[in-house]
C-alpha positions as CSV (number, residue, x, y, z in Angstrom):
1,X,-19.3,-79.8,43.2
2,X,-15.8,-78.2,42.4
3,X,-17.2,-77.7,38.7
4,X,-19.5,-75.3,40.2
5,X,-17.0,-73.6,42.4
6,X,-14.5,-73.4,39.6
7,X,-17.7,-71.8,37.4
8,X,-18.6,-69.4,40.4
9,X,-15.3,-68.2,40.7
10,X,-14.2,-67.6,36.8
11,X,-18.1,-65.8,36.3
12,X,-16.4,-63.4,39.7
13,X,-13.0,-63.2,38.2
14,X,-14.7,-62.1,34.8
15,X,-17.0,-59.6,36.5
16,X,-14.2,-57.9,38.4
17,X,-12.4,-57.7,35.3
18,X,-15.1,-56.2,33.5
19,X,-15.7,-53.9,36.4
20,X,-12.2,-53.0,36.1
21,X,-11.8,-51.9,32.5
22,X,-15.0,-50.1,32.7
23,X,-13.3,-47.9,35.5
24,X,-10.2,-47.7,33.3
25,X,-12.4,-46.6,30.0
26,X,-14.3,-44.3,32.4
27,X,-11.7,-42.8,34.1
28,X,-9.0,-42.4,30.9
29,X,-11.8,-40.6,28.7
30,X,-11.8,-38.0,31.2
31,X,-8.8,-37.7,31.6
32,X,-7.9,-37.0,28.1
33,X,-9.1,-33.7,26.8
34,X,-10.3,-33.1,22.9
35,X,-7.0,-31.8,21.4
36,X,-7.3,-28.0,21.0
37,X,-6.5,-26.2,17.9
38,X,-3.6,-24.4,17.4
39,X,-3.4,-20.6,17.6
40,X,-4.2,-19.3,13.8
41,X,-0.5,-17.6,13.9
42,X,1.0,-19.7,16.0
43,X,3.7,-22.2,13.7
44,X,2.0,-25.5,14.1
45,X,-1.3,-24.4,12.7
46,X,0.6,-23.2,9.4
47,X,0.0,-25.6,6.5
48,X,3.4,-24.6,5.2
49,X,6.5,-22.4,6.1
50,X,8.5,-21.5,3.6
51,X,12.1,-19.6,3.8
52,X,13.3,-17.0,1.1
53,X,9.7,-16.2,-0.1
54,X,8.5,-14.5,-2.7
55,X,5.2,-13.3,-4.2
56,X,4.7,-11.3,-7.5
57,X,1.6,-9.5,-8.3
58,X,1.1,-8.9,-12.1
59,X,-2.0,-7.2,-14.7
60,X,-1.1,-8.9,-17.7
61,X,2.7,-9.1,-18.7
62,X,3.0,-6.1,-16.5
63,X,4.2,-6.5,-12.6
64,X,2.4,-4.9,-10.4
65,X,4.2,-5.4,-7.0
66,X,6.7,-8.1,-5.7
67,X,7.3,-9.1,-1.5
68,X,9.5,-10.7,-0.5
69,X,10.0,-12.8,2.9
70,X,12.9,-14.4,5.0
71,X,10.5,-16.4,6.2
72,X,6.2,-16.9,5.3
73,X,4.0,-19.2,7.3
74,X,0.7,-20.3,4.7
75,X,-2.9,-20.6,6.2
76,X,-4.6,-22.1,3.3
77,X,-7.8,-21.9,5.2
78,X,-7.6,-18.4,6.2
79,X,-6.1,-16.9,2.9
80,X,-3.0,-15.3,4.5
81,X,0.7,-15.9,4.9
82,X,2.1,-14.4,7.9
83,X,5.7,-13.0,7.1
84,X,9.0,-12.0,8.5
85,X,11.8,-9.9,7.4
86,X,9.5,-8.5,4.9
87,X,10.7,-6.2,1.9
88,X,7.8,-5.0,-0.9
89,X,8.4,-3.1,-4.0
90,X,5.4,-1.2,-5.8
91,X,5.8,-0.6,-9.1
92,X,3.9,2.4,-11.2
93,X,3.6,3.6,-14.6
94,X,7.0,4.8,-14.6
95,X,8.5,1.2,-13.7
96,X,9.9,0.7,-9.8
97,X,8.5,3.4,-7.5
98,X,9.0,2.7,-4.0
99,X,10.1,0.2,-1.3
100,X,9.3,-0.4,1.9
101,X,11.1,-2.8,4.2
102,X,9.5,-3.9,7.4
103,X,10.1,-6.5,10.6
104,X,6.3,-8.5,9.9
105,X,3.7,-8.2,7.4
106,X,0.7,-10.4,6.7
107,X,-0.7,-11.1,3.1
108,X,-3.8,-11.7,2.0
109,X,-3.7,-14.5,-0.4
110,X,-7.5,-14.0,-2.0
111,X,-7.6,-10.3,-2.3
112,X,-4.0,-9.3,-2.3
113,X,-3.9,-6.9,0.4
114,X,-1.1,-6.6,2.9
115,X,0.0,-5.4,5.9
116,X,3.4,-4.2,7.2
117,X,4.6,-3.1,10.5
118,X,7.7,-2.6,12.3
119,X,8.3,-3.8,16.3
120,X,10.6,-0.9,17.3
121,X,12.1,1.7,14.4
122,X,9.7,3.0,11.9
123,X,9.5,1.6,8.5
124,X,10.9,3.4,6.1
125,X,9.5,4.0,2.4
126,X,11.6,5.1,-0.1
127,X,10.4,6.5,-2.8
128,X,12.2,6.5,-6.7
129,X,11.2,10.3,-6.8
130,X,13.5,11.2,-3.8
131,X,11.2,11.2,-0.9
132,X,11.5,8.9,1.8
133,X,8.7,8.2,4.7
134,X,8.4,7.2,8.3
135,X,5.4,5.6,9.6
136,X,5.2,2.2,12.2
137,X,2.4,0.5,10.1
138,X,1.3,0.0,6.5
139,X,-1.7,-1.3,4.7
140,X,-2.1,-1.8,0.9
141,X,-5.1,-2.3,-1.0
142,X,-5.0,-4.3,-4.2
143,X,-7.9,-3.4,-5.7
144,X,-7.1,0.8,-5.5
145,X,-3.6,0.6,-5.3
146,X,-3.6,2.6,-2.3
147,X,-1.8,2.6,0.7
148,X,-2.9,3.6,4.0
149,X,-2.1,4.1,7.9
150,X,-3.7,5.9,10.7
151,X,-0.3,6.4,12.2
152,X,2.5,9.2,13.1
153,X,4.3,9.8,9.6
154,X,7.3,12.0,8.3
155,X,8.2,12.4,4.9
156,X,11.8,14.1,4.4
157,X,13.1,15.2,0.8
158,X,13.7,17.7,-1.3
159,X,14.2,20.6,0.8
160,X,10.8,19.7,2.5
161,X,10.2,17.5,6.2
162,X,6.4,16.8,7.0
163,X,5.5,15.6,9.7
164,X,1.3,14.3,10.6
165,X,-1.0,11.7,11.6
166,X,-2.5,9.4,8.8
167,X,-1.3,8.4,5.4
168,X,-3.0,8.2,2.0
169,X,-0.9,7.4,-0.7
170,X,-2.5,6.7,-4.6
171,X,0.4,5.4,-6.5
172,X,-1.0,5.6,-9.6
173,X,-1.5,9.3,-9.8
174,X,1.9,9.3,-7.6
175,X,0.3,11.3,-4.8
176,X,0.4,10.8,-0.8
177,X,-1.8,12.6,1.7
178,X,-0.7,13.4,5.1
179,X,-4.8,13.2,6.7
180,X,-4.5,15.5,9.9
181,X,-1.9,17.1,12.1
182,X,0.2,18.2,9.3
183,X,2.9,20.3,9.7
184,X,5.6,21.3,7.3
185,X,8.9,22.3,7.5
186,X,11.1,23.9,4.8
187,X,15.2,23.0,5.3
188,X,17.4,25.9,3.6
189,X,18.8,25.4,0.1
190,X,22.5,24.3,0.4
């Protein structure tokens, strides 16, 4: 007789304590969400960050433009490095034509374009022919060596300030279009 009540009792004991962990299981995989992926800029999603870097673009033995980064964060997946402190030279026919120094920039690892941009002064593109422009954003495009922006931009040099909306600039025929709004001014010879 106390075999059975023994039995009765451990078969209730090991009901409750299945009962129990079923509630625990239950009740802790609700409680714990699916972990959410990271922001695409934000630092933990970067598969690598990198300090001092630098990329060089180059046709054959010839460079064709270098940037350089305090800091880059790689996406492998997304085929970009997000950068900061960012300075790029372009190089022409002639050798070195201009730089342009900016706050951010992203770069396109697959097609090689990038982006530059500036959170509060202009960036400013200087130019090895004397010319130096304002704008607050930049895009280049590998595959025509042309930069763009649909901002405000300035140019100052030689003599000449213009001043417009919109940027198109073909480095290898060394010309840059100022799209709408343009307006020049002439500064007297000194």
């Amino acid at each position: 007789m106390w075999q059975r009540w023994v039995r009765r009792g451990l078969l209730t004991l090991s009901a409750v304590l299945a009962c129990f962990l079923i509630y625990l299981l239950v009740t802790n995989s609700t409680m714990v969400s699916a972990p959410k992926p990271a922001a695409s800029g934000s630092m933990d999603a970067a598969d690598a960050t990198i300090s001092k870097f630098t990329f060089t673009q180059t046709k054959g033995d010839t460079v064709q433009w270098q940037v350089q980064a305090q800091e880059a964060r790689l996406f492998e997946r997304d085929k970009r490095a997000m950068l900061q402190v960012v300075a790029v030279t372009l190089f022409g026919q002639r050798g070195k034509e201009l730089t342009v120094t900016g706050d951010e920039g992203t770069l396109d690892t697959e097609t090689k374009n990038f982006m530059l941009a500036n959170r509060s002064e202009p960036l400013v593109i200087r130019t090895e022919s004397g010319y130096v422009i304002y704008t607050n954003h930049l895009a280049w495009t590998d595959q025509t060596r042309e930069m763009r922006t649909q901002d405000p931009v300035r140019i100052v040099g030689h003599g000449l300030e213009v001043t417009g909306r919109g940027l198109l600039g073909h480095l290898d025929r060394e010309e840059f279009e100022v799209l709408e709004d343009v307006h020049v001014d002439l500064a007297p010879a000194s």
